[in-house]
C-alpha positions in Angstrom: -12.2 7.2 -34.9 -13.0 4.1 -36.8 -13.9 0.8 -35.2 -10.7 -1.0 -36.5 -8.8 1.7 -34.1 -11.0 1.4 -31.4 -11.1 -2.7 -31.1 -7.0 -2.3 -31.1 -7.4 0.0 -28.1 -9.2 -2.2 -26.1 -7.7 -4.5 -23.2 -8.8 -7.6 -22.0 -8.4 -9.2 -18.5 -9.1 -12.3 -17.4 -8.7 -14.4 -13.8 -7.3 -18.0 -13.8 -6.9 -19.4 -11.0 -5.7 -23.5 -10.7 -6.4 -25.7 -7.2 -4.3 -28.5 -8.5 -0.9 -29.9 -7.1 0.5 -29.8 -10.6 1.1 -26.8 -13.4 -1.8 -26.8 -15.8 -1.7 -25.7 -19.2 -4.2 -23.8 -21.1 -4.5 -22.8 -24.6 -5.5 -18.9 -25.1 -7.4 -18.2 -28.1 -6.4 -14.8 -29.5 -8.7 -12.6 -31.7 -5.8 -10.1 -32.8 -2.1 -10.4 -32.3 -1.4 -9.7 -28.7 0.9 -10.0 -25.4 -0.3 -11.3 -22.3 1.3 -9.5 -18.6 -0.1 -11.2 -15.9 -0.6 -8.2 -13.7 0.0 -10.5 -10.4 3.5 -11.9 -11.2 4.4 -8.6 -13.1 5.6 -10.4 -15.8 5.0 -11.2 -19.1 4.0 -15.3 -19.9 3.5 -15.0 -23.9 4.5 -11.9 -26.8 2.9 -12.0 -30.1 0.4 -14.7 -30.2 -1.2 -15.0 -33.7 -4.1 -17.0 -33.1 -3.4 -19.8 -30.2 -0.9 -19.8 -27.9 0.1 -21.9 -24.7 -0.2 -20.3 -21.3 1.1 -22.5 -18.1 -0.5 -21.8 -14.7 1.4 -22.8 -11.7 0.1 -25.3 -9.6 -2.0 -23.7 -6.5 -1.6 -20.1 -8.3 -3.5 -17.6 -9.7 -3.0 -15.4 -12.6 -4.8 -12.4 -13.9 -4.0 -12.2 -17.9 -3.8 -8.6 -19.5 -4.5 -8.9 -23.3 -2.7 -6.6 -24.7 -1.9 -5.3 -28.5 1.1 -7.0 -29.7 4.1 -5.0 -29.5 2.4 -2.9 -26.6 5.1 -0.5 -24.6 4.9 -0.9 -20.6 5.9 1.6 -18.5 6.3 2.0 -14.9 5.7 5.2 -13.2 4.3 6.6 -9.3 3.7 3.2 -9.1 1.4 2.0 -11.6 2.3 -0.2 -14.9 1.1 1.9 -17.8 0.5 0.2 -21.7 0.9 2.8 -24.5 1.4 6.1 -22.1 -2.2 6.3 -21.3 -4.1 3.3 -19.9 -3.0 2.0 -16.4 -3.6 -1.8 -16.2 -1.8 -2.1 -13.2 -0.2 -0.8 -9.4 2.9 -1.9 -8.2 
């Protein structure tokens, strides 16, 4: 397997969390097109960022950001949140 394939394979996490009264914006600095899930509110906040891209964190919130290839499938099954069929990055 080359490195080019394994670098796409790879997923990211990371943990934000924001104390202030008030939404806070952050800007997420991409090294390959990707999606970010936060794996807390379920949900995607951002698909296909290129290089930069704009990520809002609630006010008194926390997320936890899964970087994940652009384009990546989700899938949810016995209760866990599966990217690609084979890496779980998540329980439900």
């Amino acid at each position: 397997m080359s490195q080019t394939s394994i670098q796409r394979n790879l997923i990211r996490s990371i943990s934000i969390i924001t104390p202030h009264k008030e939404t806070k914006t952050i800007t997420y600095q991409a090294t390959q097109p990707c999606d970010l899930f936060d794996i807390v509110a379920k949900e995607y906040i951002a698909k296909n960022i290129k290089t930069n891209g704009s990520v809002e964190i609630p006010a008194n919130d926390a997320r936890v950001i899964v970087e994940l290839p652009a384009g990546t499938e989700l899938e949810l099954k016995d209760g866990k949140i599966i990217a690609n069929k084979q890496n779980i990055i998540s329980y439900n």
